[in-house]
N, C-alpha and C positions, 0 to 999 in steps of 0.2 A: 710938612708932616712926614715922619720916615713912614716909608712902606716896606712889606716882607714879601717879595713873589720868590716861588719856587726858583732855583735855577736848572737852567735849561743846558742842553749840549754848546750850544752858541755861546753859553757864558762863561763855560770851561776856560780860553785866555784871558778874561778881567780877573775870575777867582785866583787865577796861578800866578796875576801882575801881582796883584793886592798880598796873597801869602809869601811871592820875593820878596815884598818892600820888608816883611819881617825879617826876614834871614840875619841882614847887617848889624842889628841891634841886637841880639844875641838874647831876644828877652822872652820870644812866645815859639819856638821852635828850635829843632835838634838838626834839623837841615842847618850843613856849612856854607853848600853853596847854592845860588837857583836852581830852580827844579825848571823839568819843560811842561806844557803844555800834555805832550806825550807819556811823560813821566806818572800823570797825575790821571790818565785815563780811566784806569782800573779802581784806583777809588773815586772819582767821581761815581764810575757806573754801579758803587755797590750802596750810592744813597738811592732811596724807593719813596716818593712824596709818603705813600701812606704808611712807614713804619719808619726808615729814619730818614728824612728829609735834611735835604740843603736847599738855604734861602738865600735869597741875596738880600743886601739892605740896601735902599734907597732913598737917598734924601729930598728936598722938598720939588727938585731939580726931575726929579727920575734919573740921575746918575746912581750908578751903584757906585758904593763907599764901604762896601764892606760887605765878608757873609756871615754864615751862624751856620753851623750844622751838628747833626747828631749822629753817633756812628752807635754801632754794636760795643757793646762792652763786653768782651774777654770772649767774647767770639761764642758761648757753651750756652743752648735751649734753657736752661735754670737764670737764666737773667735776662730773660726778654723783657721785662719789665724796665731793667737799669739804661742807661746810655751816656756814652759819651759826651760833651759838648763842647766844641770848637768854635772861636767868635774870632776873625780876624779883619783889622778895618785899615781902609787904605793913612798913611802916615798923615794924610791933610786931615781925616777925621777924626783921629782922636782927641779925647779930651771934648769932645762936645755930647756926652750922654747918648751914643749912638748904642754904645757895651750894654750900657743898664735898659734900653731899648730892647734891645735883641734879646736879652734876659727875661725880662715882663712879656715878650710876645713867644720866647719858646715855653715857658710854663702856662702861657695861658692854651697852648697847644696839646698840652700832656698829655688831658683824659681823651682826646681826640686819639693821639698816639698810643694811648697803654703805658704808657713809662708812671710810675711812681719814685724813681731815685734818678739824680744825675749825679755825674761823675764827671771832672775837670783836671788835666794833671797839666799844672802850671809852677812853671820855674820860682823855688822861693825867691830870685832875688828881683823876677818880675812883679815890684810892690803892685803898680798901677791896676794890674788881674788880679791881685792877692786882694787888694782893696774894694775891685769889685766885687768880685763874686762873695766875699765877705760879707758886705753891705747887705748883699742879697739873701743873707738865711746860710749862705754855704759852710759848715766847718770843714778844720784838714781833719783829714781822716788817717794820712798817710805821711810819711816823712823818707825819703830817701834820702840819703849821704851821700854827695858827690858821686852821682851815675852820669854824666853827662859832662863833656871835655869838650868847653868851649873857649878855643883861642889860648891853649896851653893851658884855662882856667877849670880846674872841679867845680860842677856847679850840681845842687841839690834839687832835687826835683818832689812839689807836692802835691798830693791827690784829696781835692776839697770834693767835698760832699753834701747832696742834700735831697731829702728824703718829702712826700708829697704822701696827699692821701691815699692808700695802698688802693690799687686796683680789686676789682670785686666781680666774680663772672656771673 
C-alpha cells in the first residue's frame, strides 16, 4: 500500500536523488544539469505541512519512490487558494500508478489546505504527465511556444488546470 508522510529535513538528499534522475530525460524539468542538496535548501524550507506541503511517497516497502508537493502559485495574497503541484518518482517507479496515487491523496487534502484550483506546468512533449493529470479532471489552460531550450531543442511548455469546490469562510 503506497503511504504519504510529510517530508522531513533528513529527506532533503532522497528528494534531490529522485528530482536528478529527471534531469537526463529532458521530460519533467528545466534543470540541465544536477542540482545539490545545498542548492535545493531554500525551497525545500519554503514548503509549511499546513498550507503547502511536501510528501514523500512510499511504497509497500517504506522505501520512498517518489515525492508530491505544492508550492504557492505566482507568489501574490489573491491566490492563496490556487497551488502549484509537482509529482516526481524515482525512474524504478514509474508506470506503476504511484502519479495517479499522489493525485487522489493531494485532492483529498484540499479542503484540509484551503486550495480550490491546482496548477501543473508540464512540458507538452511530456505525454506520460499530459496523460496523467488529464485523466484526472485537469484541462490545459495555457500553451507556451518554445520557452525552454533543451539540448539545442525548443521545447513548449503547458499549464493544466483544475478547479475544486471553491472555498467558503
Amino acid at each position: 500500500m503506497t503511504k504519504f508522510t510529510l517530508a522531513q529535513q533528513k529527506d532533503l538528499p532522497k528528494i534531490v536523488e529522485i528530482y536528478n534522475q529527471a534531469i537526463p530525460g529532458r521530460l519533467a524539468t528545466a534543470d540541465l544539469e544536477p542540482v545539490s542538496v545545498a542548492a535545493k535548501q531554500a525551497w525545500f524550507e519554503a514548503y509549511t505541512p499546513n498550507q503547502r506541503p511536501l510528501w514523500l511517497i512510499q511504497d509497500e516497502l517504506a522505501q520512498t519512490i517518489g515525492w508530491v508537493g505544492l508550492e504557492n502559485f505566482y507568489g501574490r495574497p489573491a491566490y492563496q487558494h490556487t497551488a502549484e503541484i509537482s509529482i516526481y518518482l524515482a525512474t524504478t517507479a514509474a508506470h506503476h500508478g504511484y502519479g495517479s496515487q499522489a493525485l487522489d491523496f493531494v485532492e483529498s487534502q484540499l479542503n484540509r489546505l484551503q486550495l480550490d484550483t491546482l496548477v501543473a506546468f508540464i512540458f507538452h512533449h511530456n505525454i506520460p504527465s499530459q496523460k496523467l493529470f488529464l485523466h484526472h479532471g485537469f484541462q490545459q489552460w495555457g500553451h507556451l511556444p518554445e520557452v525552454a531550450l533543451l539540448d539545442d531543442q525548443l521545447r513548449d511548455l503547458d499549464i493544466l488546470g483544475k478547479q475544486y469546490p471553491k472555498i467558503t469562510a
